[in-house]
Each structure stands twice: as structure tokens, then as C-alpha cells.
C-alpha positions in Angstrom: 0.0 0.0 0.0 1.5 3.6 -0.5 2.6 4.7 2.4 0.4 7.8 4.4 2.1 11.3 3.8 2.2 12.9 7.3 3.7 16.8 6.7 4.5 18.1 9.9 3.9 22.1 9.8 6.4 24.5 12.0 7.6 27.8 11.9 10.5 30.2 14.1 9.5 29.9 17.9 7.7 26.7 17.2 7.1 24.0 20.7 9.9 21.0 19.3 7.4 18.3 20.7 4.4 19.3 19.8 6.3 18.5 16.0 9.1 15.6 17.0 6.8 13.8 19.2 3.8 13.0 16.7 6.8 12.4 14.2 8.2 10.0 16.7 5.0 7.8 16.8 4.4 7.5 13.1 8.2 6.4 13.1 7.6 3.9 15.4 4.9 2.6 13.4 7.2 2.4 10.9 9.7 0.1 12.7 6.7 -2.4 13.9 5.5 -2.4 10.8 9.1 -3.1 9.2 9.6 -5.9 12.1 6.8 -7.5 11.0 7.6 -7.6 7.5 5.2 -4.9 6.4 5.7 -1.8 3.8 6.4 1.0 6.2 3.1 2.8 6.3 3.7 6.6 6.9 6.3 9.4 5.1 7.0 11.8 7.7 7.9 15.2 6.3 8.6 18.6 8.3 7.7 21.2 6.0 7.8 25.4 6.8 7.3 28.5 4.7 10.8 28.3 2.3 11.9 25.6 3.6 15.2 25.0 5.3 16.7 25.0 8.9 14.1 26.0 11.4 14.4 26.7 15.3 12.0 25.9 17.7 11.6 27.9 21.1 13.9 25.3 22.8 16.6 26.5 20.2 17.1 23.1 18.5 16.5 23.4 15.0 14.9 20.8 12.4 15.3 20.7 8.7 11.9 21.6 6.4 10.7 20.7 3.0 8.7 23.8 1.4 5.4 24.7 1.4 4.1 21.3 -1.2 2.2 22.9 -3.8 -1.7 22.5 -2.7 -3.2 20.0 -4.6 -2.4 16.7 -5.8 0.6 16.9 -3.9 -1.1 16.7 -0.4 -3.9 14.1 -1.9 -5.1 11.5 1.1 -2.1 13.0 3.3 -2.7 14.4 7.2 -0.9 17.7 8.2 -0.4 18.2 11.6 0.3 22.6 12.6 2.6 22.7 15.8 1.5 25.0 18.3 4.0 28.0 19.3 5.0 31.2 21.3 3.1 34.0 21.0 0.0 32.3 19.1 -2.5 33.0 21.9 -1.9 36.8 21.9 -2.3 37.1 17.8 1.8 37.1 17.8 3.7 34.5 16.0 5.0 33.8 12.2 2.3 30.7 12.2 -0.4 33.5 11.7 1.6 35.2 8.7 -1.3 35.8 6.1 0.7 34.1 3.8 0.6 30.9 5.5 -2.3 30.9 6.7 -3.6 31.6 3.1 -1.3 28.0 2.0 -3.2 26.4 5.5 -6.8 27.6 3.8 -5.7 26.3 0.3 -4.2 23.1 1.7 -7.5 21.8 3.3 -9.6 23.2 0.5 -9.8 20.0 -1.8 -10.2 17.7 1.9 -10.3 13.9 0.8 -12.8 11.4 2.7 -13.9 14.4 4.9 -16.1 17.6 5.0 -13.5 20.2 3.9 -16.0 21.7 1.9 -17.4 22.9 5.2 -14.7 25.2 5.2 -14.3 25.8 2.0 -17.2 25.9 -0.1 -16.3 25.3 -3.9 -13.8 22.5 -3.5 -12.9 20.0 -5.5 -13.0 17.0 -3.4 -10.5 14.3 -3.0 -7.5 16.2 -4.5 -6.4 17.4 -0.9 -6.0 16.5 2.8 -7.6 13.6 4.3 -6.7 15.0 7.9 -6.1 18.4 8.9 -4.6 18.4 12.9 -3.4 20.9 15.4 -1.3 20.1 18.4 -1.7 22.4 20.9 -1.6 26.3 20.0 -1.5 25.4 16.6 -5.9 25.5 17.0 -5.4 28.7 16.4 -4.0 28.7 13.0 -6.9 26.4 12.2 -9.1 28.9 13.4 -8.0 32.0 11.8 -7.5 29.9 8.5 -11.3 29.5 9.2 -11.4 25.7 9.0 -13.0 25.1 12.5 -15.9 27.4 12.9 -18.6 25.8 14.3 -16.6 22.6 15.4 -15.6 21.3 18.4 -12.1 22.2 19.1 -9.2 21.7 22.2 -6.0 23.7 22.9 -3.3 24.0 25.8 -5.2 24.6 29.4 -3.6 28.2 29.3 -4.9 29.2 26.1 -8.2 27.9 25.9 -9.8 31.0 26.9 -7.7 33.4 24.3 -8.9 30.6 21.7 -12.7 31.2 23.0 -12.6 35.2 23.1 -11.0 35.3 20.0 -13.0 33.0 17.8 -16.5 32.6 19.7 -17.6 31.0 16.6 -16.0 27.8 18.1 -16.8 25.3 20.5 -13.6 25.3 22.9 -13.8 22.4 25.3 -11.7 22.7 28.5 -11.1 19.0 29.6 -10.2 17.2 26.4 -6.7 16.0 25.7 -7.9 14.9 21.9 -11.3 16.1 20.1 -12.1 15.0 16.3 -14.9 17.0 14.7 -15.3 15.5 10.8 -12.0 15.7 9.4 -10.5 18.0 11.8 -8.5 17.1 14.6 -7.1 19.7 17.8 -5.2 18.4 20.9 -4.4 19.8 23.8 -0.6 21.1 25.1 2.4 19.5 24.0 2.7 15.9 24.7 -1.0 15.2 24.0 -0.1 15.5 20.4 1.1 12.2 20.9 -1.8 11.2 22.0 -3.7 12.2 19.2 -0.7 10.4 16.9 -1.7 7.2 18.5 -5.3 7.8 17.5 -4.3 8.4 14.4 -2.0 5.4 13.9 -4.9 3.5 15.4 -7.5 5.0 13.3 -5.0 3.6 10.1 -3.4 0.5 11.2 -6.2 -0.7 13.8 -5.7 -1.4 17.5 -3.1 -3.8 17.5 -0.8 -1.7 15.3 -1.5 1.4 18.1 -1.0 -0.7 20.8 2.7 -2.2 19.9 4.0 1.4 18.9 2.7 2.7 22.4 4.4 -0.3 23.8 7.8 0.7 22.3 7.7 4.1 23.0 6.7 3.3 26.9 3.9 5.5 26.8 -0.2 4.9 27.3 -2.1 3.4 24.7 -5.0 5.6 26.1 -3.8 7.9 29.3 -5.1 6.7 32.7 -8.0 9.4 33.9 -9.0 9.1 30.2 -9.4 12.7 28.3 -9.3 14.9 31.8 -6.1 17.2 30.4 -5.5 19.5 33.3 -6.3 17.3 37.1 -7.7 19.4 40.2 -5.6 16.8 42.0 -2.3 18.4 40.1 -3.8 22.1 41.0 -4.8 20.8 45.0 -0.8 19.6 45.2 0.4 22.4 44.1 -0.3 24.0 47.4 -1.7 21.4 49.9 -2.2 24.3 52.8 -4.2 27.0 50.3 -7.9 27.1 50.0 -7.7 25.6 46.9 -6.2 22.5 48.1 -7.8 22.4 51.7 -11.6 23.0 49.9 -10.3 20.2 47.9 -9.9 18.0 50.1 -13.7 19.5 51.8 -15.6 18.5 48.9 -14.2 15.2 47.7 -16.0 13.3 50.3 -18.9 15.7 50.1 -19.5 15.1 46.3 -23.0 13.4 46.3 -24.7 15.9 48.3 -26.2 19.1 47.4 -23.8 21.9 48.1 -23.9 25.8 47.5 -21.0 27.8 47.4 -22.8 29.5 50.8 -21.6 26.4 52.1 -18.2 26.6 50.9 -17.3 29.4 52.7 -19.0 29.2 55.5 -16.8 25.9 56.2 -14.0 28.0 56.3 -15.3 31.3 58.0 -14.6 33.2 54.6 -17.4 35.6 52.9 -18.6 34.2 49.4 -16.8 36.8 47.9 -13.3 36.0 49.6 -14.1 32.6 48.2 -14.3 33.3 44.3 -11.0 35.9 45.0 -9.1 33.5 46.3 -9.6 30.7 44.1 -9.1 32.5 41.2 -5.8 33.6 42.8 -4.8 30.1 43.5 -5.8 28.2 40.7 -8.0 30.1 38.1 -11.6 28.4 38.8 -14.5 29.5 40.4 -16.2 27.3 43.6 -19.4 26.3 41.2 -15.6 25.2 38.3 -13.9 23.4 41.5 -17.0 21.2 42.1 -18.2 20.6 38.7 -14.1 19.5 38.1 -14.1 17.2 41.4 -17.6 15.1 40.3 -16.2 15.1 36.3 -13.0 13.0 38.2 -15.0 10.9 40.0 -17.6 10.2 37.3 -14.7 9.6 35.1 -13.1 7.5 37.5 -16.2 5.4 38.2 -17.2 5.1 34.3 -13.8 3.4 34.0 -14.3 0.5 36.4 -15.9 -2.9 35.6 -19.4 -3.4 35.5 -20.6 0.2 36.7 -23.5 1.4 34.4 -24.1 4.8 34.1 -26.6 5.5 36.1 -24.7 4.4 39.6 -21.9 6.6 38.3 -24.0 9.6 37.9 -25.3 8.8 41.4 -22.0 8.6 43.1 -20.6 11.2 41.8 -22.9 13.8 42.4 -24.7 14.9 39.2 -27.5 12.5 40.5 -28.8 11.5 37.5 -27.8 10.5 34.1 -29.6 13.3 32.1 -27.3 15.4 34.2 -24.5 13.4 33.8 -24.6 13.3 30.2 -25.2 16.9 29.8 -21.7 18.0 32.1 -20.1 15.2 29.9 -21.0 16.6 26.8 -20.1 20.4 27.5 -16.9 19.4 29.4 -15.5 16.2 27.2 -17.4 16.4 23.6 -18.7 12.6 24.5 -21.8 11.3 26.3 -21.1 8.8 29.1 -21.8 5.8 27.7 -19.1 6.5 24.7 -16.4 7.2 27.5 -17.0 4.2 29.1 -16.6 2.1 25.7 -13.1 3.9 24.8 -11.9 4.4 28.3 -13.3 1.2 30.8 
């Protein structure tokens, strides 16, 4: 079979492994496929605007292939947009009109998708099969105007900027991976590799995925499932701060009915001290801490043998699975019941 054309898109200031570690995976592919006495089944090409040596922000440089003509040239292939400095404030080569134009153009003829979505007018099947972003890079999807309307992820710290700046999408907070049609985003850094293990599984099936994450000693499919930024990281972070001690409050508190009233009264702070001081500490509201805390533990339950949906929902607070399903779909992209197929 001819081999699947991944070109691997970066720019000055791009992150190196949000480009070398996808590249890494489809290597490995290649080897257990060359092992086994298989064609190799992916060509893994860096490409940039002129081609050439290119640094990343860690100063270690790669070499690129030009632009490839778009066209016939990218027919059935996936390209994959690093994420980089400066992309959430609007500042960064990656959003140079130019390339941003060959992004549009690139994903205009999309093969065995819905590119014509994005770009009305295109002739199918002489383009992309796969257009992907690893971290930041969302937002030189977005600007191209490929994901309006779609269900998209980026790094924890830039998800906001990507939702004020392009309210036309659907930014989801929690997701380490989110495919909408053709279209694929991931969240920061290493969960491009994530998403290049879909991918590889997607292609060469579940076996295939499962050897190369093998080799590479990483997960198949992360413990804790799509849940990209933990309030268990954030409560460690500092144990003896509100954060941490409410924490630990509401964990075994989860299945009751709690107001944020009760929050603070349980540590002799005014409502308002409350919201100040968690935003201080880690960024979320009281009403975000507890909605975070039951997602865990739903998660956490949905990926045990033998619990249905229903007893999850119960233990974990949201009660019932109408409610469950609804915090699952605003927070993950899935409803409970696909979780527990991909993740239990």
C-alpha cells in the first residue's frame, strides 16, 4: 500500500514536541511495521514556509521541505500545525497571512472528509484527508477559518484566548484529543502524541496502536481518560491554600447538594473572599472546583468494571444521568456511555 504522507507544519519559535513527538510515533509505526515484514506505512515530512533550517523555542532546530504545492501533492495525506510562542496573543509567524492563506488552500480539496465545510467550492478528494493541530497550533486552524462551528481543544492556558478570539467555536476545556469530521485539535504538548496514537490506530487498527505505544513506553490511552489539566495536580500544588484544603472538603462531600454559601461558611470566609481566592490560587470559580471534582470521579467510576451509568452519575454527584450526560458533553465532547466504551 503507499505509504500515508504525514507533513509536519512548523515555523520560528515553534514548541519542538508538539512537532518531533507525533513524528516520533508514526516512526515507530514504521519500525513495527518493518519488524513484522510490512511496507512501512507513513512518510513523515517537516515542512515550513521556504523551507530549510528552522528553530523551535527550545533552540534546537529541524530541517523543512517547502510549502508542497496544494493539490495533488497533499492528496489523502494528514498535516499536523505545531503550536508556538506568541500564538494566543495574535503574535507569531504561524499566523503570517501568507501561510495561513497555503493552510486555507491546503485543506480546501479535503479527501474522505467535510472540507468543503470550510471551503465551499472544493474539488473534493485532490487534498488533505486529515487536517490536525497540536496544541496552539488551534489557532492557526481557526484563523484559517477551517474550524468554525466545530468542536475544538487547545493547551489549558490558552483555551480562553482561543474562545474570546473566535467565539464561533466550540472550545472544550477538559479534552486531551477532540475529532470533529475531518478535523482534529489536541491539547498542550505531549498530547499531540496522543492524538498520533489515534491516528495510527484510526489507520493500522488497534493492534498496530498498541505495539508502537508499547515501544515508545507510553499509554495506549492515558489513565483518567481525556481529563487534560487534574484538580488533583492544581490541590498539590499548594496542599495548605484554599484551593487545596476545599479540595480536600468537597471530595468526600461530592453526592450531596452543596452551594457555594456552604463553601465558605466551612472556612469562615465571605462568598466573595471565596471566588477571589480561588481565582488567585488556581484560576476556577467554587461552582468550576465542584463541577471539576464530580467530572474526576464520574470519570473514574465510568472506567471501572461493571458500573453502568446510572450508579456513576449517582455517586458522583450529578444524581442522575440526564445530568451526567449533559456536564459530559459540555466538558468532554462525548456522552457517558461512549467514555466508558473507549476508556473502561
Amino acid at each position: 500500500m503507499k505509504p500515508i504522507d504525514i507533513w509536519l507544519l512548523v515555523y520560528p519559535g515553534f514548541v519542538l514536541l508538539d512537532a518531533t513527538g507525533p513524528a516520533q510515533v508514526f516512526a515507530t509505526a514504521n519500525d513495527e511495521a518493518r519488524d513484522a515484514g510490512l511496507p512501512e506505512p507513513y512518510r513523515i515530512r517537516m515542512t515550513a514556509p521556504g523551507g530549510g533550517l528552522v528553530a523551535s523555542s527550545a533552540g534546537v532546530g529541524v530541517m523543512t521541505e517547502p510549502l508542497p504545492r496544494p493539490g495533488r501533492a497533499l492528496a489523502g495525506a494528514t498535516l499536523i500545525v505545531a503550536g508556538g510562542r506568541g500564538l494566543g496573543g495574535g503574535d507569531s509567524p504561524a499566523l503570517d497571512p501568507a501561510m495561513v492563506r497555503w493552510v486555507q488552500r491546503a485543506a480546501a480539496g479535503m479527501a474522505g472528509g467535510d472540507g468543503a465545510r470550510s471551503a465551499p467550492g472544493a474539488a473534493g478528494g485532490q487534498g488533505l484527508r486529515r487536517c490536525c493541530s497540536v496544541c496552539t497550533g488551534a489557532f492557526v486552524l481557526a484563523r484559517a477559518g477551517l474550524l468554525r462551528g466545530r468542536s475544538v481543544v487547545t493547551h489549558w492556558m490558552d483555551a480562553a484566548a482561543l474562545r474570546a478570539q473566535h467565539p464561533e467555536l466550540r472550545v472544550l476545556d477538559d479534552a486531551i484529543y477532540v475529532k470533529d469530521g475531518a478535523y482534529y485539535t489536541s491539547a498542550g504538548i505531549a498530547a499531540g502524541m496522543d492524538l498520533a496514537l489515534s491516528l495510527v490506530e484510526e489507520d493500522q487498527g488497534r493492534g498496530a496502536a498498541l505495539d508502537t505505544a508499547k515501544r515508545l513506553v507510553v499509554f495506549f490511552k492515558r489513565p483518567g481518560g481525556q481529563r487534560q489539566f487534574s484538580s488533583e495536580l492544581l490541590a498539590q500544588a499548594d496542599p495548605q491554600g484554599l484551593h487545596g484544603q476545599l479540595t480536600d472538603w468537597l471530595r468526600p462531600r461530592l453526592k450531596r447538594q452543596i452551594d457555594v454559601g456552604q463553601m465558605a461558611a466551612a472556612f469562615a470566609v465571605s462568598v466573595r473572599t471565596l471566588h477571589r481566592r480561588l481565582q488567585q490560587e488556581a484560576g476556577v470559580s467554587p461552582a468550576q472546583l465542584l463541577l471539576r471534582l464530580r467530572m474526576e470521579a464520574a470519570c473514574g467510576l465510568l472506567e471501572r468494571p461493571g458500573m453502568s451509568v446510572k450508579r456513576a452519575a449517582s455517586q458522583s454527584g450529578f444524581g442522575n444521568e440526564y445530568n451526567l450526560r449533559r456536564a459530559f458533553s459540555a466538558q468532554l465532547g462525548v456522552v457517558p456511555s461512549a467514555y466508558q466504551q473507549r476508556f473502561g
